[in-house]
KEZA-543407 format. One record per residue (C-alpha): residue number from 1; residue in one letter; z, y, x. Coordinates in Angstrom, 2 decimals, m for minus. Layout:
// KEZA-543407
num/residuo/zz/yy/xx
NUM/a/Z/Y/X
...
//
This chain:
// KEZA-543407
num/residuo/zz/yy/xx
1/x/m24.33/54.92/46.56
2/x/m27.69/56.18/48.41
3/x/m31.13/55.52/47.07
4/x/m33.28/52.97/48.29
5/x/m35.28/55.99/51.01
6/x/m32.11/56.79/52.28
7/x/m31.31/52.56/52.82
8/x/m34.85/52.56/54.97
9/x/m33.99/56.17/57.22
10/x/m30.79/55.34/57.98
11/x/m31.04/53.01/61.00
12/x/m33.73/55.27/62.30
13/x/m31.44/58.24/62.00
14/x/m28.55/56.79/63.95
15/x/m30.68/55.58/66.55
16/x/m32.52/59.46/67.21
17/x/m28.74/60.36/67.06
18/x/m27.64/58.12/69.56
19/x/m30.38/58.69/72.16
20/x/m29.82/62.67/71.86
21/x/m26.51/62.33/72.22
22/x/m26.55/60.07/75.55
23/x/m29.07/62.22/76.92
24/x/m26.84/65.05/76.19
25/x/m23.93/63.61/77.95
26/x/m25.56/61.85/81.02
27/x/m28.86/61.31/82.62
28/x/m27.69/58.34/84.14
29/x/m28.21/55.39/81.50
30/x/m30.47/52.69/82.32
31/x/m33.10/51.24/80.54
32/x/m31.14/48.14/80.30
33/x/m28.60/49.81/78.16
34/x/m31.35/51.21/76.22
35/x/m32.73/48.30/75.37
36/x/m29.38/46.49/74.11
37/x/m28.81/49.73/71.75
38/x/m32.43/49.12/70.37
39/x/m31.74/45.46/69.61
40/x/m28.30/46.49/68.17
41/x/m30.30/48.75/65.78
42/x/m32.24/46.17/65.16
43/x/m29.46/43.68/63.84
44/x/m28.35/46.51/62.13
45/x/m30.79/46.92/60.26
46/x/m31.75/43.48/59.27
47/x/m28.11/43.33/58.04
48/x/m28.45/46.21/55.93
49/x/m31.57/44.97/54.18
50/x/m29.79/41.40/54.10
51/x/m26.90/43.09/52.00
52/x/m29.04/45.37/49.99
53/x/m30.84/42.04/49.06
54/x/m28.76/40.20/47.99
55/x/m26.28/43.31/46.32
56/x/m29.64/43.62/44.03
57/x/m29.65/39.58/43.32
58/x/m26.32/39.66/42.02
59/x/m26.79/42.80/39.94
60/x/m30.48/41.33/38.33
61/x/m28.68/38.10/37.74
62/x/m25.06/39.06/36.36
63/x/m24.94/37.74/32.95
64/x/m22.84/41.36/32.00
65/x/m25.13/43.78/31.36
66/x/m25.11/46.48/33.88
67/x/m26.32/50.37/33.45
68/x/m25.54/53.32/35.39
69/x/m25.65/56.83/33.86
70/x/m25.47/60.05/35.19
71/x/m23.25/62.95/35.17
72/x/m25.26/63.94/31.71
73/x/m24.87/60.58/30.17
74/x/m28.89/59.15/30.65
75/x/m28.91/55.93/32.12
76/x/m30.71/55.48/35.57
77/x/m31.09/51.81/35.87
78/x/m30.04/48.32/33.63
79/x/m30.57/44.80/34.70
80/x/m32.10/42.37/32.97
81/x/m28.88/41.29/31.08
82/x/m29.06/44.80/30.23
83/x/m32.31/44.77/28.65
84/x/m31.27/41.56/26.47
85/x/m28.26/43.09/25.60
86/x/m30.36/45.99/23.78
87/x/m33.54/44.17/23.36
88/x/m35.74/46.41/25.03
89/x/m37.54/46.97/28.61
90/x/m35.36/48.84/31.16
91/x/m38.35/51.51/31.28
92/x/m37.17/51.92/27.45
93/x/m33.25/52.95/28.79
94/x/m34.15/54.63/31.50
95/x/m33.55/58.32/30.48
96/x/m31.73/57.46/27.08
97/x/m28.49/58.74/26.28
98/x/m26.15/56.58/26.55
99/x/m22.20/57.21/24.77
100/x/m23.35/58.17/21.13
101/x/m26.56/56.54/21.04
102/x/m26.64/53.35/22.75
103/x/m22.98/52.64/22.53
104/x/m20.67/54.09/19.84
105/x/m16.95/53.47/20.30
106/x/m15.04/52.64/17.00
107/x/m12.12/54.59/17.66
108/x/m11.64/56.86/20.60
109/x/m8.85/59.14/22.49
110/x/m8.61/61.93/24.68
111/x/m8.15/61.73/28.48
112/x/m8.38/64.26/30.93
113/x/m11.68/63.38/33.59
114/x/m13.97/65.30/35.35
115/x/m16.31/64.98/32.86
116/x/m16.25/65.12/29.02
117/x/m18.69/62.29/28.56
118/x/m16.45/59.29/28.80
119/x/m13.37/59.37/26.62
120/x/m10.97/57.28/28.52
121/x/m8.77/54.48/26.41
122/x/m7.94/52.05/29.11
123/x/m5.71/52.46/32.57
124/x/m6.64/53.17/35.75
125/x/m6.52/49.85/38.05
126/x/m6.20/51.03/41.49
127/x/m5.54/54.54/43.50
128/x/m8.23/56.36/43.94
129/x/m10.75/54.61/41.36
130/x/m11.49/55.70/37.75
131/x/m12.04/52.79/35.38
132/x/m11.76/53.04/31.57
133/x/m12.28/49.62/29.25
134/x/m13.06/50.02/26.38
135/x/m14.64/48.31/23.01
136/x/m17.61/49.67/21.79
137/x/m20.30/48.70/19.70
138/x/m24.24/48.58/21.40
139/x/m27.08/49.45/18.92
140/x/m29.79/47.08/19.46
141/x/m33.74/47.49/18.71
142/x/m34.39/45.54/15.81
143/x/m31.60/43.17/15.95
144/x/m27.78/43.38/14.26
145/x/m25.29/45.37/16.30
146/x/m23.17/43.50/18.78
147/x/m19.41/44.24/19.60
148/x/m19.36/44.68/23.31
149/x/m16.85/45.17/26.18
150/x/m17.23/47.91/28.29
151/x/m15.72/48.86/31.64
152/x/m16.60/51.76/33.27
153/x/m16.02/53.15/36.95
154/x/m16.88/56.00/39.04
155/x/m19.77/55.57/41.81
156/x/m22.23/57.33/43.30
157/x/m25.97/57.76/42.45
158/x/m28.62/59.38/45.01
159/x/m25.96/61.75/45.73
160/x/m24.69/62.46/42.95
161/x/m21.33/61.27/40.57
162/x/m22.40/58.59/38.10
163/x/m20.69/56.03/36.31
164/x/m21.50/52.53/36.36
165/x/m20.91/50.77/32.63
166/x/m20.55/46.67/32.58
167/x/m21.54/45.17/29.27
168/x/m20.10/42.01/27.99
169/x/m21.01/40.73/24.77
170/x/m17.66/39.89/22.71
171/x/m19.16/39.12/19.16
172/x/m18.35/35.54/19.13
173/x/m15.19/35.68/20.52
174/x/m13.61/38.70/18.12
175/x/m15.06/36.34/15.61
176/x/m13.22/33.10/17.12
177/x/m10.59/35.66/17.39
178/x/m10.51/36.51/13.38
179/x/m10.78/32.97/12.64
180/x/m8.08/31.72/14.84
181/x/m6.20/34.88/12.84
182/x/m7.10/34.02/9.48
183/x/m6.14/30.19/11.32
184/x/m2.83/31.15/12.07
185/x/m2.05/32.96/8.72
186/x/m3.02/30.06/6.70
187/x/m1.04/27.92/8.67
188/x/1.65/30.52/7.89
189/x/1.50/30.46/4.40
190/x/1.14/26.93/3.50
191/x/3.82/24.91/2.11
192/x/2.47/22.55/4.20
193/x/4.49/21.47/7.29
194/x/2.30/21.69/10.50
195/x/3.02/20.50/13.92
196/x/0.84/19.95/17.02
197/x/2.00/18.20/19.58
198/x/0.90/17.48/23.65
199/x/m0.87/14.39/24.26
200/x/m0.44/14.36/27.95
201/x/2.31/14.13/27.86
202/x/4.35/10.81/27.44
203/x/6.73/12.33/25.36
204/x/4.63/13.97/23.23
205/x/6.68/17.12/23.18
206/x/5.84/19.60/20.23
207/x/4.21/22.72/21.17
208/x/3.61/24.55/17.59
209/x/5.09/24.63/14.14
210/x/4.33/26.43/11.21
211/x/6.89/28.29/9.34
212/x/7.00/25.40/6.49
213/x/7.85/22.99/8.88
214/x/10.63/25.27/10.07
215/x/11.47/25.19/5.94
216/x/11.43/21.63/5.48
217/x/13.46/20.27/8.14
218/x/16.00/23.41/8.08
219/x/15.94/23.59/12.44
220/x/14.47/27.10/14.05
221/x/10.85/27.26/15.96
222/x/12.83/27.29/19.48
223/x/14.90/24.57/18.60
224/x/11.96/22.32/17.34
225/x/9.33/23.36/20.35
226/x/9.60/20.71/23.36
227/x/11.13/18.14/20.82
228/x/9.59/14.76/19.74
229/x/9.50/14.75/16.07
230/x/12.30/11.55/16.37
231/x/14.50/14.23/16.33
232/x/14.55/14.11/12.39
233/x/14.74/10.21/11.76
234/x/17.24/8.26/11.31
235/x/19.07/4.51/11.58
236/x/17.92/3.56/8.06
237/x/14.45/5.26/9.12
238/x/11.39/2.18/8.08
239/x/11.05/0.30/10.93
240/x/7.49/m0.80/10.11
241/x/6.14/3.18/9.48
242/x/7.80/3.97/12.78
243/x/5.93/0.78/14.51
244/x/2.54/2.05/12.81
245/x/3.16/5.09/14.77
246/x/3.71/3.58/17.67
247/x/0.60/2.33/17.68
248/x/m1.34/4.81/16.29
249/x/m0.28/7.03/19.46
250/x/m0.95/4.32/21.98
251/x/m4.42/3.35/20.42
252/x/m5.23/7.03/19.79
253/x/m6.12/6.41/16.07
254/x/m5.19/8.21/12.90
255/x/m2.02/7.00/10.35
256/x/m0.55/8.21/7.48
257/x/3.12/6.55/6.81
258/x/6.27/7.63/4.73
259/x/9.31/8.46/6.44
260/x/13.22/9.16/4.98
261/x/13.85/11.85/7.39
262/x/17.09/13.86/7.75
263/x/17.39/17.82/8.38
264/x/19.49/19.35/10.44
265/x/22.64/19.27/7.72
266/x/21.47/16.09/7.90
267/x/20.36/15.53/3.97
268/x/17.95/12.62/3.25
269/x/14.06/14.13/3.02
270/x/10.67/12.11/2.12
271/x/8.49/13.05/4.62
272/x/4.56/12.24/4.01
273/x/3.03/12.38/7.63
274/x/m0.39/11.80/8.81
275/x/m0.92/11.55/12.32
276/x/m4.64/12.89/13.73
277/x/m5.46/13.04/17.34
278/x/m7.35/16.06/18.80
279/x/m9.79/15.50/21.65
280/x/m11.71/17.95/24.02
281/x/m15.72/18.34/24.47
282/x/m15.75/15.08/26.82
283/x/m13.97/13.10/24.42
284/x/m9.81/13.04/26.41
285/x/m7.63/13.19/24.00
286/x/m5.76/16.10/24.58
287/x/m3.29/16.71/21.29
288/x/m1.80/15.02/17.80
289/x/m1.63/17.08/15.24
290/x/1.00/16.27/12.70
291/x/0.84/17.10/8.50
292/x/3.71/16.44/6.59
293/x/4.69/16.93/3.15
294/x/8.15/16.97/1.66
295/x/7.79/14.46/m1.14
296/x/11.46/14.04/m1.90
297/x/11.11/14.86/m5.68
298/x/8.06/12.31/m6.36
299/x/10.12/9.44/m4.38
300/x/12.91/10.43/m6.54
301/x/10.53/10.34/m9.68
302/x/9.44/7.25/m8.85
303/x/12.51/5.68/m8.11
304/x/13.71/6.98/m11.38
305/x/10.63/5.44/m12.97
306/x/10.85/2.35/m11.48
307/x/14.70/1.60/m12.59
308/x/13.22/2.82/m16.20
309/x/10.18/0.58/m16.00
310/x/12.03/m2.40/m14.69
311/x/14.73/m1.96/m17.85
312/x/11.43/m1.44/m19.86
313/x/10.03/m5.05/m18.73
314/x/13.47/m6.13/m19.10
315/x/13.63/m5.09/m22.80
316/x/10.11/m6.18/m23.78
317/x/10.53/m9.62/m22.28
318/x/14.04/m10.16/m24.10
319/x/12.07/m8.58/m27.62
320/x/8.83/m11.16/m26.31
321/x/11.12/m14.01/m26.59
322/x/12.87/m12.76/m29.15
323/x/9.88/m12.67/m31.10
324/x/8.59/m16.31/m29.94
325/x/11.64/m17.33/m30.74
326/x/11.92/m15.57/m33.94
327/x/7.91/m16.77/m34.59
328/x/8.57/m20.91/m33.56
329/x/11.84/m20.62/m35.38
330/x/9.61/m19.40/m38.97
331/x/6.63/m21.88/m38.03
332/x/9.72/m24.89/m37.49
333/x/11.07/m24.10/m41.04
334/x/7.49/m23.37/m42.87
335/x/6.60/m26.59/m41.39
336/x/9.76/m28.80/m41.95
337/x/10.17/m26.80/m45.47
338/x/6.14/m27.53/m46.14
339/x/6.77/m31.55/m45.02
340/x/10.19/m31.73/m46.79
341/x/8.26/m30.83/m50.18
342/x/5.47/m33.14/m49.16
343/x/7.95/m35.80/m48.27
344/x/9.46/m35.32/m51.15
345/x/6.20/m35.72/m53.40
346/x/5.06/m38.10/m51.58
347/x/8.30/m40.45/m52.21
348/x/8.68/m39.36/m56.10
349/x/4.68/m40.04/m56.36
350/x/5.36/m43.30/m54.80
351/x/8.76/m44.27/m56.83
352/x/6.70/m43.39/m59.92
353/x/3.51/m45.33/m59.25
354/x/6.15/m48.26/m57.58
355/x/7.53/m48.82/m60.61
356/x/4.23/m49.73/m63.27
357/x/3.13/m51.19/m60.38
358/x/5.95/m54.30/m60.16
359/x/5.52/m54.41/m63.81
360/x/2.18/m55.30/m63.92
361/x/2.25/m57.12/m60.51
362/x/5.28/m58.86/m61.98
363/x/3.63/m60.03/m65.41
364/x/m0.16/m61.21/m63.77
365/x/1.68/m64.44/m62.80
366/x/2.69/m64.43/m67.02
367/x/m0.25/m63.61/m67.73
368/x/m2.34/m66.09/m65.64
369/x/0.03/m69.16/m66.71
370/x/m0.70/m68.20/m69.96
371/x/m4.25/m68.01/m70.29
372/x/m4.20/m71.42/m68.71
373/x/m2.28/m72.64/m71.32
374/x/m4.73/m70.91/m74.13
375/x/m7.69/m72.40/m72.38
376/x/m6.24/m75.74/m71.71
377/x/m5.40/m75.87/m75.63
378/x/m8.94/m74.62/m76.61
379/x/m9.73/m77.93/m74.53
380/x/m8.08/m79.98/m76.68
381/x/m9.60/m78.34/m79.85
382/x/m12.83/m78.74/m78.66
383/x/m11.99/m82.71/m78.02
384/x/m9.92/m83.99/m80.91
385/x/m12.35/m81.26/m83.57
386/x/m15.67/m81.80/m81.79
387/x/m17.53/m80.40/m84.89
388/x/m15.34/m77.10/m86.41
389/x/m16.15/m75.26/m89.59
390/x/m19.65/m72.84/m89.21
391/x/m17.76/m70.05/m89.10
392/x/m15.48/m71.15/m85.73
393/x/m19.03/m72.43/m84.01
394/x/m20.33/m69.04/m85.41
395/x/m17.76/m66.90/m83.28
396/x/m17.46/m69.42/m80.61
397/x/m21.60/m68.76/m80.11
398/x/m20.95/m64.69/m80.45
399/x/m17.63/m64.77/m77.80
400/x/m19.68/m67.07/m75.41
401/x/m16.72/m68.92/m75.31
402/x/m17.58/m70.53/m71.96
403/x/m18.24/m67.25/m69.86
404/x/m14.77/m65.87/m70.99
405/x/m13.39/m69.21/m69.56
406/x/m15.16/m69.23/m66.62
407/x/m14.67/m65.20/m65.67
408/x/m11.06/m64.27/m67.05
409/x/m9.89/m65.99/m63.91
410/x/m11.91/m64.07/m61.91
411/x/m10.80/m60.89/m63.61
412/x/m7.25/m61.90/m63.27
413/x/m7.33/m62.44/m59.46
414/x/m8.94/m58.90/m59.25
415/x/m6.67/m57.17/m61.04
416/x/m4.18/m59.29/m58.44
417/x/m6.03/m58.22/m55.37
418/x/m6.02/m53.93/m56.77
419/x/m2.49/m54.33/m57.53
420/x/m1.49/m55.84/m53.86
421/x/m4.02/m52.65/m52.60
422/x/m2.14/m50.23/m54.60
423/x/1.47/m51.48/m53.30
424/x/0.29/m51.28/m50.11
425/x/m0.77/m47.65/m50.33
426/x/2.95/m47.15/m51.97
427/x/4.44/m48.29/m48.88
428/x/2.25/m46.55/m46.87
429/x/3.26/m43.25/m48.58
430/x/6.63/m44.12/m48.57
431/x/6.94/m44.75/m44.54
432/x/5.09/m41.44/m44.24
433/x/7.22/m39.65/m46.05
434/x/10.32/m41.27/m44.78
435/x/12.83/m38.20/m44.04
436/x/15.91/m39.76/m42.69
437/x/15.62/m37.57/m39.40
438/x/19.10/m37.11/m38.66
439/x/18.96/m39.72/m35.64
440/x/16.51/m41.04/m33.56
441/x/15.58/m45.00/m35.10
442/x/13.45/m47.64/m33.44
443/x/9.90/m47.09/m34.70
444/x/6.53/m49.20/m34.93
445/x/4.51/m46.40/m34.03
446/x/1.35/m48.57/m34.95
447/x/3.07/m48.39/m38.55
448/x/2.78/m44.99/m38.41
449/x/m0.73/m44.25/m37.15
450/x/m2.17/m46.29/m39.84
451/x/m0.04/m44.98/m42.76
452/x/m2.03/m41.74/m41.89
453/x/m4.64/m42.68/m40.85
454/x/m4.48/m44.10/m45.07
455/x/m3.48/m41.00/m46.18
456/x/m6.51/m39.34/m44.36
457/x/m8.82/m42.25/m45.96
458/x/m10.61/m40.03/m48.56
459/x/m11.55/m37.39/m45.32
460/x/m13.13/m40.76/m43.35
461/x/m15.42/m41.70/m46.05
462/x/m19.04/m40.58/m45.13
463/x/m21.46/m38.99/m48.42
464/x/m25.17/m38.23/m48.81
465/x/m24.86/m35.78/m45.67
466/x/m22.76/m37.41/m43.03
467/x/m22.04/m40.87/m42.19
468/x/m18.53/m42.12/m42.11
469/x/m15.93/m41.57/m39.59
470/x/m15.38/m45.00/m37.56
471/x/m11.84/m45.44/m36.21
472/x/m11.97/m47.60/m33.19
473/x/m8.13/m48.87/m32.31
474/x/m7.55/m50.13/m29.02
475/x/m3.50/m51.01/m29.36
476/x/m1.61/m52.71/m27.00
477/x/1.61/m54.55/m27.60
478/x/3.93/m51.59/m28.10
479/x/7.65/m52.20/m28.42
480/x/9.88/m50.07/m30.96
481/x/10.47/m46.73/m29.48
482/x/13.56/m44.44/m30.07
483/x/12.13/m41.41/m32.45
484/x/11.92/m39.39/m35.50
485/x/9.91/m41.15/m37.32
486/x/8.42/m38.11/m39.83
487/x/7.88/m35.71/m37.29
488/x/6.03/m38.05/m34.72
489/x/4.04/m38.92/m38.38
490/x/3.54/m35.25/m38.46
491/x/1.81/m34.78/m34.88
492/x/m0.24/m38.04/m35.64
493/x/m1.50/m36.07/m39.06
494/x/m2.24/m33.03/m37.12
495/x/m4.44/m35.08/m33.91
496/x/m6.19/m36.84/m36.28
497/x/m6.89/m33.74/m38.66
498/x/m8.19/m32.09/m36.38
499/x/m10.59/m34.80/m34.81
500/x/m11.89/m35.03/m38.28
501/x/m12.30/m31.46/m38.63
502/x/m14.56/m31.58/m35.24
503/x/m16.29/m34.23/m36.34
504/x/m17.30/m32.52/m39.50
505/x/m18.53/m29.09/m37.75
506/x/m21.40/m27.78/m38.88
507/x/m23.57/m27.51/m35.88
508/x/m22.57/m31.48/m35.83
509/x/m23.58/m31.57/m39.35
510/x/m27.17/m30.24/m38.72
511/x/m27.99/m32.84/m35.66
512/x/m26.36/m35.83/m37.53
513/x/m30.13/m36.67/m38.67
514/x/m30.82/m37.20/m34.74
515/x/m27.72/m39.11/m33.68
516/x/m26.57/m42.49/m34.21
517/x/m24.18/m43.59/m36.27
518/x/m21.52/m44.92/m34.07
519/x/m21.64/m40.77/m33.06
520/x/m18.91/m39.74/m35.38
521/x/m15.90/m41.99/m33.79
522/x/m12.11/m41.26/m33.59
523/x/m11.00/m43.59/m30.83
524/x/m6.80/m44.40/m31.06
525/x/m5.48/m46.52/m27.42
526/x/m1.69/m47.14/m27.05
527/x/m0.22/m48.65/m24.17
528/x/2.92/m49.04/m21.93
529/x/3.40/m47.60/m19.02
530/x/6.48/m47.97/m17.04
531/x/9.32/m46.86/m19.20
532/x/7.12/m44.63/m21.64
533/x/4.71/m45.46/m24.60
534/x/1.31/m43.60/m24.35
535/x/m0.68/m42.90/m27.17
536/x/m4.51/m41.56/m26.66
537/x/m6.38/m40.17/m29.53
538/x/m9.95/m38.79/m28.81
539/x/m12.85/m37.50/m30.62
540/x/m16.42/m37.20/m30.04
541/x/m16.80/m34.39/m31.18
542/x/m18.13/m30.75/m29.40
543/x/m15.60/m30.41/m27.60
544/x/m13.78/m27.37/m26.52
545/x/m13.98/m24.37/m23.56
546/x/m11.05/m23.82/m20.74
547/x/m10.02/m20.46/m22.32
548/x/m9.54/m22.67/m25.29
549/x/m7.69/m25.25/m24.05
550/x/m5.32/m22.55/m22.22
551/x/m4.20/m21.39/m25.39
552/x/m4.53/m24.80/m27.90
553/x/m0.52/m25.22/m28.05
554/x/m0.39/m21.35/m28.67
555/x/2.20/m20.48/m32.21
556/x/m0.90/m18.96/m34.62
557/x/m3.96/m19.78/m31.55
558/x/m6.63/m21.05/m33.94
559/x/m10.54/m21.26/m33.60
560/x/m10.69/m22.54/m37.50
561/x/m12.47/m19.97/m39.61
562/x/m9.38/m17.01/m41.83
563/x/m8.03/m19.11/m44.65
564/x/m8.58/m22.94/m43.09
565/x/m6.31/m22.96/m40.43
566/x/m2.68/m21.39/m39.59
567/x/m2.82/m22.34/m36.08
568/x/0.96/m23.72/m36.09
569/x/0.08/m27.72/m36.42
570/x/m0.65/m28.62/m32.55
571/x/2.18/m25.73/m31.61
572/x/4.51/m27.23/m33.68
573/x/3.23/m31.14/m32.55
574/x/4.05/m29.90/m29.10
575/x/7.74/m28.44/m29.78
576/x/8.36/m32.20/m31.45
577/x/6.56/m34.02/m28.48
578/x/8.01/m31.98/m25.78
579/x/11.59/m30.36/m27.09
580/x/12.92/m32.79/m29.66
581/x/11.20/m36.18/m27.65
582/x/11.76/m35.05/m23.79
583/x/7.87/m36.30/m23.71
584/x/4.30/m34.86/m22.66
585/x/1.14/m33.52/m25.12
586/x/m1.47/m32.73/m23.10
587/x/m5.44/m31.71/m24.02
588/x/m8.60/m32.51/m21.76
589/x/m11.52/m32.03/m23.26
590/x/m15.10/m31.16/m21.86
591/x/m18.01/m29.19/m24.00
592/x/m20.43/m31.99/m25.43
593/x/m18.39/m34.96/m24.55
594/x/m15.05/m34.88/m27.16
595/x/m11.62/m34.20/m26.98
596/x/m8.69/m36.20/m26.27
597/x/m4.73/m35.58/m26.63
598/x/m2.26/m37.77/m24.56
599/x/1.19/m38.33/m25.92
600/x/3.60/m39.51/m23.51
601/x/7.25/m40.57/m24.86
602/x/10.28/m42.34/m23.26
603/x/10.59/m45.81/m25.45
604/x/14.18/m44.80/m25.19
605/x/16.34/m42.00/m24.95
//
């Protein structure tokens, strides 16, 4: 390659030549020729300025850096690409050595050239044209070194042999390069199977695995490659997870399912695959890449776990009602054992008290007749003696013989009146207490309600603090109904105990002084209603909350404070009601406006 003078003398040249060398041969040309030779120089010219243009265009605009160093190694020109390649001016290069100062190869190898400059590590491309390639490193003004790639060929500079040196910065990609490495290594040597497959195609054939994938499904990398991964399920594969697939791939999303795959000896694995598609800079999708995880073991576990769980719940429900069993069973006997020994009072208490009872109920009629008969005589004293001895007016004045006349009778028909009070309390007790339970009897229930309701007497009586309970009965005309009759007494003792026990709450207790009397109220309604007897009893009380009334017929569920309530009397109301009656006990109740329980029972069975 000439210099730029020898560019500008060259047309000249040839045309001097030309003209001496017609002249030399013939005389005879005519200026017409002449003048066509000029303009060919001419166009020759132009053209040569029009390529030596536009040669130094492309060499000031290549994005390689470009240098060109002499047969001593000092470089002679750089472009611009150059000069950012080193940061520094080209006036800076010009001059510099070049191999050992401005590039420094990291390893290097002998090769026989015409000059011992250049080590040569690459091949030569074509006949009759020297080119090594190499990868060097360029030291850079004030900036980190850069790893560069450097080709090298022969040419020719203002006469001479020089070598022209193209400079491509390679930094980034070795790094992308060590990445994609370190990349392919970890992919290598995680347990991890990986697969990426082509999204172009319909098929979605597989174009990479990593070795654990090879592991997991026991098939070799060039018997997987080109394969859709249905290759590994099976007839019993989920038909759901394979349907979320589906439509992952056609809507381009991400999924994560659970497979049973099989291997290629075709034994059962659990594969864990998420699906997550890859797309290019404009946003095409391009690939799906594929993670899956051999969870065989945990399904195993867990299947293991479940079957042990399941027996678990299986076992704790039969010990749950077991124990409720074993818990209603102890309340039923407590209970029946605690009423049989009250029953059993009761009915001695009331045989006892029965039996001085007819004896003085049986002699006031005696009694009566014959104080008649002593007063009717003194009558006749008084006429036939109308003036007795001073010492019988003396004791008649001191008796007042006239007010013992006049009030013994009175006395008498109270004494009559307390006895008839007491034998009705008797038989009160006594149809409490009734324990002939073996078979269901017709029953007055209304009988019933008020022999506890006398038994709970003492507990209705108001004192200095609270007024008296008023029981308001609404009853209708109730037939005899088919029952037990002590354990239907029983549930009417616990109702009403424990509307008494609301309506003696303290927080009750401190507002009585603000509320009206007619407040404190147990209100009892019977009716009929189609073939069943329904029996209301309600309170207006406090009331209670839902979570209460969830758990009211709960064995040992009590809000009473430790020592005042066992919390078995409405649980065990509700096993006589429900189980031994085939009829409903039911609570609604709402916080400031009372409580009432409904008991519903067949009138016959």
């Amino acid at each position: 390659m000439n210099n730029r003078m020898d560019c500008q003398e060259l047309p000249q040249k040839i045309a001097d030549d030309c003209i001496e060398s017609n002249f030399g041969q013939s005389d005879s040309i005519s200026i017409c020729e002449m003048q066509q030779m000029q303009e060919a120089i001419e166009q020759l010219e132009h053209d040569l300025k029009a390529s030596e243009s536009r040669f130094r265009n492309a060499i000031a605009k290549n994005a390689d850096g470009i240098a060109i160093v002499n047969k001593q190694g000092l470089v002679c020109f750089a472009n611009p690409s150059a000069e950012a390649l080193f940061n520094c001016k080209a006036e800076e290069l010009l001059g510099q050595e070049f191999f050992g100062t401005l590039v420094v190869e990291g390893s290097a190898c002998d090769i026989e050239m015409d000059t011992d400059i250049i080590p040569q590590v690459g091949e030569t491309e074509a006949a009759g044209m020297r080119v090594v390639q190499t990868e060097v490193e360029a030291i850079r003004r004030h900036k980190a070194n850069v790893v560069v790639e450097m080709r090298v060929v022969e040419t020719e500079w203002e006469g001479e042999i020089a070598y022209l040196a193209t400079l491509r910065d390679v930094t980034d990609r070795k790094r992308a390069e060590e990445m994609l490495w370190l990349y392919d290594r970890a992919m290598a040597a995680t347990s991890t199977g990986v697969t990426i497959s082509d999204a172009t195609n319909p098929e979605h054939p597989i174009i990479y695995c990593n070795p654990a994938f090879e592991s997991m499904t026991g098939y070799r990398r060039e018997e997987i490659i080109g394969k859709n991964c249905r290759f590994l399920q099976g007839s019993d594969t989920d038909s759901e997870a394979l349907e979320i697939i589906r439509q992952a791939l056609t809507t381009e999303s991400e999924c994560q399912v659970i497979l049973k795959n099989y291997r290629k000896d075709r034994t059962v694995f659990w594969n864990s695959l998420s699906i997550s598609p890859v797309r290019d800079k404009t946003g095409k999708l391009t690939h799906f890449i594929g993670v899956q995880r051999d969870i065989t073991d945990r399904k195993q576990a867990e299947e293991s776990l479940r079957k042990s769980e399941a027996q678990s719940r299986e076992q704790s429900a039969q010990l749950a009602a077991a124990l409720d069993e074993l818990k209603n069973t102890h309340s039923q006997l407590v209970q029946s054992e605690k009423m049989s020994s009250l029953g059993l009072l009761i009915a001695g208490v009331a045989h006892e008290i029965n039996n001085p009872v007819s004896f003085i109920h049986g002699n006031l009629a005696y009694l009566k007749d014959y104080t008649q008969n002593l007063f009717h005589l003194l009558e006749l004293y008084q006429q036939h003696y109308p003036n007795p001895v001073p010492q019988i007016q003396q004791e008649t004045t001191e008796n007042d013989l006239d007010f013992l006349a006049e009030d013994l009778p009175k006395i008498m028909s109270s004494m009559s009146v307390g006895v008839e009070r007491i034998c009705q309390i008797v038989q009160s007790l006594r149809n409490f207490s009734r324990h002939d339970d073996s078979q269901m009897k017709p029953v007055n229930l209304h009988e019933g309600i008020d022999s506890t309701l006398l038994i709970l007497n003492h507990r209705l009586k108001g004192n200095g603090e609270m007024p008296p309970i008023q029981i308001v009965k609404e009853y209708g005309n109730l037939p005899l109904v088919d029952c037990f009759a002590g354990p239907i007494n029983q549930v009417f003792m616990n109702i009403l105990s424990n509307g008494i026990d609301a309506l003696d709450d303290l927080k009750i207790r401190e507002d009585c002084q603000q509320m009206s009397e007619d407040f404190r109220q147990i209100i009892i309604c019977t009716e009929v209603i189609d073939n069943f007897v329904e029996i209301k009893i309600a309170d207006t009380g406090p009331g209670i909350t839902e979570e209460v009334k969830q758990r009211i017929f709960d064995t040992f569920f009590t809000t009473k404070p430790v020592g005042k309530g066992t919390g078995m009397g409405l649980s065990i109301s509700y096993q006589i009601i429900v189980e031994r009656h085939k009829g409903e006990l039911y609570c609604t109740s709402e916080l400031g406006k009372g409580t009432e329980f409904v008991i519903k029972m067949p009138i016959a069975h």
